[in-house]
N, C-alpha and C positions, 0 to 999 in steps of 0.2 A: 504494500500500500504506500509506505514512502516513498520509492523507488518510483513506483507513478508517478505523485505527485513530482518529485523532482523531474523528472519527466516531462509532465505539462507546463512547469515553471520554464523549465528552460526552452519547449518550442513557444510559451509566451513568450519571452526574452527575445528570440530571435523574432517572434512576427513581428513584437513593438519596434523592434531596431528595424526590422523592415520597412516599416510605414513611418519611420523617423527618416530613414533614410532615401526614400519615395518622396514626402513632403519637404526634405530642403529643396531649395533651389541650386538648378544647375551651377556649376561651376562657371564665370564669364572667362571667357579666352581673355587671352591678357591683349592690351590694344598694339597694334608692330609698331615698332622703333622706327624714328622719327627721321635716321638713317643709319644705314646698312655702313658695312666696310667697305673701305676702297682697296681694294688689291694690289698686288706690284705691277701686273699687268692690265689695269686699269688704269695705272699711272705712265707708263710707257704711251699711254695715248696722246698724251697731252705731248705736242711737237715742242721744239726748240732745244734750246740749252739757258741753260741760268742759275740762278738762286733757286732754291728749293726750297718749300717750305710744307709742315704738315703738321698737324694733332695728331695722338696717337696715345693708345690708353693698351701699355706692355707694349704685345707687336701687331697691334690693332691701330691701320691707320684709318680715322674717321674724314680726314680732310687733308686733299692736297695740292698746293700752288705751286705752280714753276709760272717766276716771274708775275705777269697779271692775271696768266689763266689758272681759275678754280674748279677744284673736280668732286663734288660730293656724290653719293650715293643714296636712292631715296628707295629703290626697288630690286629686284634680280634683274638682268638682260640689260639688254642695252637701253631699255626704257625706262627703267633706274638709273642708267649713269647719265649724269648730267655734269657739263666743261660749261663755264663762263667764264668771260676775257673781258676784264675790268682795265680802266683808264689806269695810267700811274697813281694820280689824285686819290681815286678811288680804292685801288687797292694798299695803296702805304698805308700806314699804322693799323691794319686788320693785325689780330692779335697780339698787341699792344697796349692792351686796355682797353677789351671791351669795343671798338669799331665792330659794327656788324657788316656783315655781306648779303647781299641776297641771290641766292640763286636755286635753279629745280623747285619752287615753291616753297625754299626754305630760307630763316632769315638765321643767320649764324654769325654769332661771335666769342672770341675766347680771351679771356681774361687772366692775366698774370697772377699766381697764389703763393710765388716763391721766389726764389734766389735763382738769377741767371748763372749759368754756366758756359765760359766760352771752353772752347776747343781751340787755340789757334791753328794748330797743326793740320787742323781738317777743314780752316776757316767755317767753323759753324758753333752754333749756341743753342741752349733750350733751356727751358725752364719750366715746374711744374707751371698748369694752369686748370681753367676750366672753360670745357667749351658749353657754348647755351643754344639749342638749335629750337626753333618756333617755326611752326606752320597757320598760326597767326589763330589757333582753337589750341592746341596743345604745345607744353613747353619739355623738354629736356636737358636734363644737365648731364655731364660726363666728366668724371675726374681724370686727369692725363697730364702730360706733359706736348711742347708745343717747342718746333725745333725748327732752326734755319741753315741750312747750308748752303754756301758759294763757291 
């Protein structure tokens, strides 16, 4: 008779966990990132020779400039990547404090949080920062580092 009872206790247990776990609510999908990686060969697209410049959070590069052209990524394919070619005016002081860029429907800027670092030997420098990327409804931030090479 006890043996029963614990018996029917425990397929109660399971049906209540059943219909608890019936009545939550779905799980929401988390919303996609605001942008995607840019790859090495992603970056080989962008023609010329020059300064170099990128965000990069470890070996994750989020954003990259040669010279005035900027390459974000918003999607997979090539209908994610997005190259804009900004005036001199325009692209000096991006990542510098904060100057935003806009490009691929994004408006992005990155902000110094640290102590510069030169390299002379490599003529290049970086410093921790942060980048803040806005699709003008949703905001992202990314902690990184932010680096220039010539």
């Amino acid at each position: 008779m006890r043996a029963g009872r614990m018996a029917i206790r425990a397929a109660l247990a399971v049906a209540a966990g059943l219909c608890v776990m019936a009545a939550a609510p779905a799980a929401r999908a988390p919303a996609p990132r605001l942008l995607l990686p840019v790859s090495d060969a992603d970056s080989m697209l962008v023609g010329g020779s020059g300064c170099e410049s990128a965000f990069a959070q470890e070996v994750t590069s989020w954003t990259f400039m040669r010279n005035t052209s900027f390459m974000l990524r918003t999607g997979p394919g090539r209908a994610g990547l997005h190259q804009c070619t900004f005036t001199d005016a325009q692209a000096e002081g991006f990542g510098e404090g904060g100057k935003a860029l806009s490009c691929g429907g994004r408006r992005v800027s990155v902000r110094r949080v640290g102590r510069v670092t030169s390299h002379a030997e490599a003529d290049s420098s970086d410093y921790p920062a942060v980048l803040t990327v806005t699709d003008g409804r949703r905001t992202e931030t990314i902690r990184g580092s932010y680096g220039t090479a010539c």
